[in-house]
C-alpha positions as CSV (number, residue, x, y, z in Angstrom):
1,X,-14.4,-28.2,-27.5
2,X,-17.3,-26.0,-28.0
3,X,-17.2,-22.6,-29.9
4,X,-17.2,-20.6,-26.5
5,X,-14.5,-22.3,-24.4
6,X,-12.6,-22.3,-27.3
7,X,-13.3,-18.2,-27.9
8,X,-11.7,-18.1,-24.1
9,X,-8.8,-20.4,-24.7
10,X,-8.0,-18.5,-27.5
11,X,-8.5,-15.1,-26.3
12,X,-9.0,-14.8,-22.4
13,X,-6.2,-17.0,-21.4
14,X,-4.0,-15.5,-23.7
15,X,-1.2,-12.9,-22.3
16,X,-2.8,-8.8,-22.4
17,X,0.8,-7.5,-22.8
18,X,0.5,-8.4,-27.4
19,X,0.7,-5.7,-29.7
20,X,-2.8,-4.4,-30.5
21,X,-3.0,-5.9,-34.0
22,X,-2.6,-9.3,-32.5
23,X,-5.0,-8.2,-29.7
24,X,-7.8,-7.0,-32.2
25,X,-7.3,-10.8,-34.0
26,X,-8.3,-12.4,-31.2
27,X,-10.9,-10.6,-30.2
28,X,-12.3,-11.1,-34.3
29,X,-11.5,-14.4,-33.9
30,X,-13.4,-15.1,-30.6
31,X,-16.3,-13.1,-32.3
32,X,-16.3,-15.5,-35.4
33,X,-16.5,-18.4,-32.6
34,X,-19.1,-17.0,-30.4
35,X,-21.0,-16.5,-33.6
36,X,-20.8,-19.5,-35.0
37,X,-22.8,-21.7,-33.4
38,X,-25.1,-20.6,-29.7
39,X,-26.9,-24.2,-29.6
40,X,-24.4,-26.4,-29.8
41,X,-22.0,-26.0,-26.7
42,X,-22.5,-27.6,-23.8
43,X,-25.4,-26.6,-21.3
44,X,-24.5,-23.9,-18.9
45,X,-26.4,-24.5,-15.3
46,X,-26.1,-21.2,-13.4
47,X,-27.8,-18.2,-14.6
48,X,-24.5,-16.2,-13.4
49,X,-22.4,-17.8,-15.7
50,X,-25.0,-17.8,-18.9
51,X,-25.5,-13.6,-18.5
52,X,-21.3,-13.5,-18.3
53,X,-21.6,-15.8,-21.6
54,X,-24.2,-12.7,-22.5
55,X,-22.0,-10.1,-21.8
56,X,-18.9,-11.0,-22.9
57,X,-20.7,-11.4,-26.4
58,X,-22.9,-7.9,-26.5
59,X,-19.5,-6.1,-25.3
60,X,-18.0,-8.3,-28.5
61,X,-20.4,-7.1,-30.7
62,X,-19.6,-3.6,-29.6
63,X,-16.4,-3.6,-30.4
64,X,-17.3,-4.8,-33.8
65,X,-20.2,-2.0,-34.6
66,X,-18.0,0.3,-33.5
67,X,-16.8,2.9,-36.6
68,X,-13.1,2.0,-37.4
69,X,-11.8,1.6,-34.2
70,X,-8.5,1.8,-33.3
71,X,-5.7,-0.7,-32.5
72,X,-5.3,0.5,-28.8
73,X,-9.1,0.7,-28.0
74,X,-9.3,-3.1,-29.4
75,X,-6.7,-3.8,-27.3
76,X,-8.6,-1.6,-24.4
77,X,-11.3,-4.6,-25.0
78,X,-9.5,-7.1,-25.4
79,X,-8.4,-6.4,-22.0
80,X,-12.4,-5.4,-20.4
81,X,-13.6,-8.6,-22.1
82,X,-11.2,-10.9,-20.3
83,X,-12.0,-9.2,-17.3
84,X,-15.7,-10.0,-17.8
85,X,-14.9,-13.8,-18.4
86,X,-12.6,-14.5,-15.6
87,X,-14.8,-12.6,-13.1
88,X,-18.4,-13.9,-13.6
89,X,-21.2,-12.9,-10.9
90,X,-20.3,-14.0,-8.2
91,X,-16.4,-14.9,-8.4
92,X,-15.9,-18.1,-6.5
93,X,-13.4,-20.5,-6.8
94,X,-12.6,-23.1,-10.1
95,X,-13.5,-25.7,-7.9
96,X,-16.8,-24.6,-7.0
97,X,-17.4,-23.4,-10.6
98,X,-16.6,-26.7,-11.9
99,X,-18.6,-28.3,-9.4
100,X,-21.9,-26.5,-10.7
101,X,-21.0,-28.2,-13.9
102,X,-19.3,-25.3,-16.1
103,X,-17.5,-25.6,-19.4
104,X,-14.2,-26.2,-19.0
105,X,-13.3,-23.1,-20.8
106,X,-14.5,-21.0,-17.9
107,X,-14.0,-23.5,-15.0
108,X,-10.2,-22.6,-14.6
109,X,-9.4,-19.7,-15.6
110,X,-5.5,-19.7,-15.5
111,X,-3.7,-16.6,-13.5
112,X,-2.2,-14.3,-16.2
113,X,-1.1,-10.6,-16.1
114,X,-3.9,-8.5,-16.4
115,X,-2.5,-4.7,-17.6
116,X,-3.3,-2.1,-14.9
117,X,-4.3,1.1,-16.0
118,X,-1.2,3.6,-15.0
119,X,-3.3,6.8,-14.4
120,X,-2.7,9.3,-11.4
121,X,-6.9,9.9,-11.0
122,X,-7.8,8.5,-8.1
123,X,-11.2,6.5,-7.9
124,X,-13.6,7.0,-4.8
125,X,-11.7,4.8,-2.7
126,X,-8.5,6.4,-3.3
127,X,-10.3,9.8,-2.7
128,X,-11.3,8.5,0.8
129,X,-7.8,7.2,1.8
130,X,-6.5,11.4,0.1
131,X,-9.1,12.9,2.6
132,X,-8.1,10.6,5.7
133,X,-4.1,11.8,5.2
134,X,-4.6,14.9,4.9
135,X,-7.0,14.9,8.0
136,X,-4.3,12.8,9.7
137,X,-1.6,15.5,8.8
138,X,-4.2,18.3,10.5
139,X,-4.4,16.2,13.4
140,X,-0.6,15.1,14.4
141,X,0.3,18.6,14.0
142,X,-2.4,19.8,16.6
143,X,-1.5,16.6,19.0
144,X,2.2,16.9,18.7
145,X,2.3,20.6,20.4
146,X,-0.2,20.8,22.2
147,X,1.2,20.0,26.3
148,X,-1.3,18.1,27.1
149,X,-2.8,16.5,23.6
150,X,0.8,15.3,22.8
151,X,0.2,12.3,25.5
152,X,-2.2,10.6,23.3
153,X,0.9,10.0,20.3
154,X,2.8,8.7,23.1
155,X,2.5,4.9,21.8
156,X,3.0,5.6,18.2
157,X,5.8,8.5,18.6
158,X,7.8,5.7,20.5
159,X,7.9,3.7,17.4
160,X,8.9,7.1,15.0
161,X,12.0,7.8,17.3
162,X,12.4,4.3,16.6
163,X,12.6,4.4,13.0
164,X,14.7,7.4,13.4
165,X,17.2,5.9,15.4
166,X,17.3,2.9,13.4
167,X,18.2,5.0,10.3
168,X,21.1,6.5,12.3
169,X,21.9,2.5,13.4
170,X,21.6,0.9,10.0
171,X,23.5,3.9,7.6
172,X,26.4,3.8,10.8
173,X,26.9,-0.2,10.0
174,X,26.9,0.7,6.7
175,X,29.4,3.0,6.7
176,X,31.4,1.3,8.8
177,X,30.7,2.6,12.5
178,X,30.7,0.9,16.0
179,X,27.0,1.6,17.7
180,X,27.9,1.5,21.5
181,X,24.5,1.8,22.2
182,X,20.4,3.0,21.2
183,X,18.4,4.2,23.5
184,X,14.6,5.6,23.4
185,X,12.0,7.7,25.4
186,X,9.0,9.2,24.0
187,X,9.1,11.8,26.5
188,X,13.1,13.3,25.8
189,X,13.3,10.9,22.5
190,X,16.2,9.1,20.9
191,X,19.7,8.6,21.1
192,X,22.5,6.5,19.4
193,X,25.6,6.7,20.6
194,X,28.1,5.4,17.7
195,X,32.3,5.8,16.9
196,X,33.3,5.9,13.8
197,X,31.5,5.8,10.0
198,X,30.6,8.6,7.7
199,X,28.8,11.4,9.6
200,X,28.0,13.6,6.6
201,X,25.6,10.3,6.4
202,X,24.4,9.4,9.4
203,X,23.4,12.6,10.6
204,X,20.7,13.0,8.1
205,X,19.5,9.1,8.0
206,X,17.6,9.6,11.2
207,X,15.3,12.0,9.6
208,X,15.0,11.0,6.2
209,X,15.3,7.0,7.4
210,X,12.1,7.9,9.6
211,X,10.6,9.7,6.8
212,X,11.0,6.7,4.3
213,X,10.0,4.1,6.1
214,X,6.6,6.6,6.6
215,X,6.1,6.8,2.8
216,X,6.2,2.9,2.4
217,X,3.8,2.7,5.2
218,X,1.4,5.5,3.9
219,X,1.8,3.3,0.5
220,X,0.8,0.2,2.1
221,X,-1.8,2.0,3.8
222,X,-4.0,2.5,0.4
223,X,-4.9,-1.7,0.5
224,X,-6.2,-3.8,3.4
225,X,-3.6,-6.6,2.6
226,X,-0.5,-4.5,2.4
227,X,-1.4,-3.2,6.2
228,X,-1.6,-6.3,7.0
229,X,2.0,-7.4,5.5
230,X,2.9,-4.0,7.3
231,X,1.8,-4.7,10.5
232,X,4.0,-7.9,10.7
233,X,7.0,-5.2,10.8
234,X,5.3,-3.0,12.9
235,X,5.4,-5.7,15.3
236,X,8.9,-6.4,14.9
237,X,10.1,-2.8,15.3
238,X,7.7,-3.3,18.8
239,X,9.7,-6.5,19.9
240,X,12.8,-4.5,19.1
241,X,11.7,-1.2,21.1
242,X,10.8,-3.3,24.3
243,X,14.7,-4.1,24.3
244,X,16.6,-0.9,23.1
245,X,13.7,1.5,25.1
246,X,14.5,3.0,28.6
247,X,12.8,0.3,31.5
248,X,10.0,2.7,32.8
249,X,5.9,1.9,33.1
250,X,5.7,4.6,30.1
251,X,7.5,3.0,27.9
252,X,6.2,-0.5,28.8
253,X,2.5,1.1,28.9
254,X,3.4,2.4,25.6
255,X,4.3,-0.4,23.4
256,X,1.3,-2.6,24.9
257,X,-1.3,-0.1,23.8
258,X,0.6,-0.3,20.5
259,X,0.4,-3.5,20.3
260,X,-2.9,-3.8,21.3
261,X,-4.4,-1.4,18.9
262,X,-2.8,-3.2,15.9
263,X,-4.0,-6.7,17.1
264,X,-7.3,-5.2,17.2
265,X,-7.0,-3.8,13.9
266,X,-6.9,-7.5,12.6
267,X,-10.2,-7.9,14.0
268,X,-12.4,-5.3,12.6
269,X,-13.7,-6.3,9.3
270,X,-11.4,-8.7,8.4
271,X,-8.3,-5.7,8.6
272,X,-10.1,-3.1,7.5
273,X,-9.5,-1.1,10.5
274,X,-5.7,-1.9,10.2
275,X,-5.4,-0.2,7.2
276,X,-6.3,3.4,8.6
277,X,-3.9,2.6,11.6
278,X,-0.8,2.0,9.4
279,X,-1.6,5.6,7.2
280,X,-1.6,7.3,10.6
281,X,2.1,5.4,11.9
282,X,3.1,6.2,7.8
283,X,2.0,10.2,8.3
284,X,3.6,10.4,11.5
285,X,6.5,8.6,10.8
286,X,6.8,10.2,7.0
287,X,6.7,14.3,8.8
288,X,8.5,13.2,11.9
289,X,11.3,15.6,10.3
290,X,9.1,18.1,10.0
291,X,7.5,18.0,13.3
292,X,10.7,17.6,15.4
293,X,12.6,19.7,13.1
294,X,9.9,23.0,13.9
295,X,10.7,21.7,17.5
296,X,14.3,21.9,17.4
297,X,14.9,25.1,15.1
298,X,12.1,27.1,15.8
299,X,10.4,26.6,18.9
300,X,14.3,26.1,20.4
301,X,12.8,23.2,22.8
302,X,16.5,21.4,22.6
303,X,20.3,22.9,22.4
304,X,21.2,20.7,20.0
305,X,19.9,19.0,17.0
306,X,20.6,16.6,14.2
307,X,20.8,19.7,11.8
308,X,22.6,21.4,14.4
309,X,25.5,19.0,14.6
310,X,25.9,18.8,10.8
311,X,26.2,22.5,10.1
312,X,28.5,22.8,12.4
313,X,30.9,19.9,10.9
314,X,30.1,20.9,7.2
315,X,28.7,24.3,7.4
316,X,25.8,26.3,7.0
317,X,23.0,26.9,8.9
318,X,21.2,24.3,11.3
319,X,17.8,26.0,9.8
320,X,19.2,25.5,6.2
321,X,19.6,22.0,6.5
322,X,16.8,21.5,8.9
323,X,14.3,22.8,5.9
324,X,16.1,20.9,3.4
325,X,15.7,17.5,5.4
326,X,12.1,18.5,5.8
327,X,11.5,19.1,2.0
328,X,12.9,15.5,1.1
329,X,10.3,13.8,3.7
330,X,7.7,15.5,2.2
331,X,8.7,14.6,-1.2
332,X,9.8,10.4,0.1
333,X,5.5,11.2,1.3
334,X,4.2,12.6,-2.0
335,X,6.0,9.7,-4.0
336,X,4.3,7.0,-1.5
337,X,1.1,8.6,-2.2
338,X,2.0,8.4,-5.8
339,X,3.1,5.1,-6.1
340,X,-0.3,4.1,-3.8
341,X,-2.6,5.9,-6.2
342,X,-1.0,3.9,-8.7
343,X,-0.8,0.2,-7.3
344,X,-3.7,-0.3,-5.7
345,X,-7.2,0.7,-7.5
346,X,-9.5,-1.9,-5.5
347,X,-13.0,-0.6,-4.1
348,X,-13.7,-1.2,-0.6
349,X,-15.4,-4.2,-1.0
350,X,-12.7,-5.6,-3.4
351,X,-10.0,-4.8,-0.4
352,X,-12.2,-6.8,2.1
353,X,-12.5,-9.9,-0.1
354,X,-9.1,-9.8,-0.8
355,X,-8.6,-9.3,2.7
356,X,-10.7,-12.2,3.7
357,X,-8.9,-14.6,2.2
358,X,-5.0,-13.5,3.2
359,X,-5.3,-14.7,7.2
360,X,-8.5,-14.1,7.5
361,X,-9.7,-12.9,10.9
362,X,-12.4,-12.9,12.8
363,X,-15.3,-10.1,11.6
364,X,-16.1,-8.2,15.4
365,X,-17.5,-5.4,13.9
């Protein structure tokens, strides 16, 4: 085996997660190899692979010049230099690479755990995806009260009194309750009639249900391919709406132009557009409390209320727990935004090649 595929084997396709001493061995190691002999190994035949060779070896050096460095900041290279190896310019597939006649060592990289840096800064895609929720959050607030703007949510607030009434469904089975039956209208919203089951929790599960399943959807909303693995329930909840929703052309009109704008989301560079569709269901869904809650309590559009029901049964003040339930959604939204900031750190360009390859579609635009 030549010095260099055996400088990978021994440190790029070993596991990231070893305590830094035994990190900062192998990268000594790999430098001792690398070293040893640069005329010997095998002929490389790209020039992308020779400048990785190149620049796996100066960022080596580096780390070697550098004036007693640490165990963690070894380990911090150990970790960029296997990054460098296992993503040479351009990244294409073993079989390709081993088809242009590349050392073994590099030819198949194996899949290994590469650590992920845990910080809350966001990079400039991430900053994009803060801007678009908060203009989102700007924007459903003006649409939902407006008289005549509010027509234009019509599709997507038929699937948020969905996922409310679902939360009051699924906590009522849980607890033990009959649901006699669901119905839904964007125009007068949602209702499920139920006997039985805990009350003191399935009165608030409508809210804070809606407002959870908002937050996973505003987490999935920060990568192309976790819209996509979204939209697959968004369709679902669709399927489910056409039979629990009242029979009227609205409705029906409704759920097609839902429909419709998530299979064109597909479409448009390769998801891409998806991606901003399921951050604007996951605001609306996620501050659904919020909106309907100023609706309920303060604007006094409807008698009763959610809040209204439980104070009277347990106590307090409709507007006491209204605000309450409306401080936990926005929290469920801060930690989606949170854990999205965290998980996913891709560029734009990373997304859409990782998009490209998970059902690829089409590219229309």
């Amino acid at each position: 085996m030549s010095p260099i595929a055996s400088a990978h084997d021994n440190l790029f396709e070993s596991p990231l997660d070893l305590v830094p001493r035994q990190a900062s061995s192998l990268v000594d190691s790999a430098i001792s190899q690398v070293d040893s002999d640069s005329t010997t190994t095998r002929p490389v035949n790209t020039a992308a692979a020779r400048d990785g060779f190149v620049q796996v070896r100066e960022r080596m050096r580096t780390l070697r010049r550098s004036t007693n460095p640490d165990e963690d900041s070894k380990a911090r290279w150990a970790s960029t230099i296997h990054s460098t190896a296992v993503r040479l310019p351009p990244y294409e597939s073993s079989t390709l690479l081993r088809s242009r006649g590349l050392p073994s060592g590099l030819s198949s990289p194996q899949p290994i755990l590469m650590r992920r840096s845990l910080s809350l800064e966001p990079s400039d895609t991430q900053k994009v995806t803060l801007g678009v929720i908060a203009a989102y959050v700007v924007i459903i607030a003006i649409l939902w009260h407006v008289p005549v703007l509010k027509w234009i949510l019509y599709p997507l607030k038929m699937l948020t009194i969905a996922f409310h009434e679902f939360g009051h469904a699924a906590t009522g089975c849980c607890t033990g309750a009959r649901i006699k039956s669901i119905t839904l209208d964007p125009r007068e919203g949602g209702c499920t009639m139920m006997s039985g089951g805990i009350s003191a929790i399935t009165l608030p599960a409508g809210y804070l249900g809606s407002s959870l399943i908002g937050a996973l959807l505003i987490f999935c909303g920060f990568d192309i391919v976790a819209s996509k693995i979204a939209s697959f329930v968004l369709a679902v909840a669709f399927i489910i709406i056409l039979w629990w929703g009242r029979k009227d052309w609205l409705t029906i009109v409704t759920i097609l132009v839902s429909v419709g704008l998530l299979v064109a989301g597909w479409f448009i560079a390769h998801g891409a557009a998806l991606r901003y569709e399921v951050l604007f269901i996951g605001v609306m869904s996620a501050l659904y409390s919020v909106w309907d809650i100023f609706d309920d309590l303060i604007l006094r559009k409807v008698n009763e209320s959610d809040a209204s029901v439980f104070a009277k049964r347990y106590g307090g003040s409709s507007a006491c727990w209204g605000v309450l339930w409306a401080i936990v959604s926005v929290v469920f939204m801060a930690a989606g935004i949170l854990c999205g900031l965290l998980a996913f750190k891709d560029s734009f360009s990373e997304q859409a090649a990782d998009s490209a390859k998970f059902l690829p579609t089409r590219l229309l635009f």
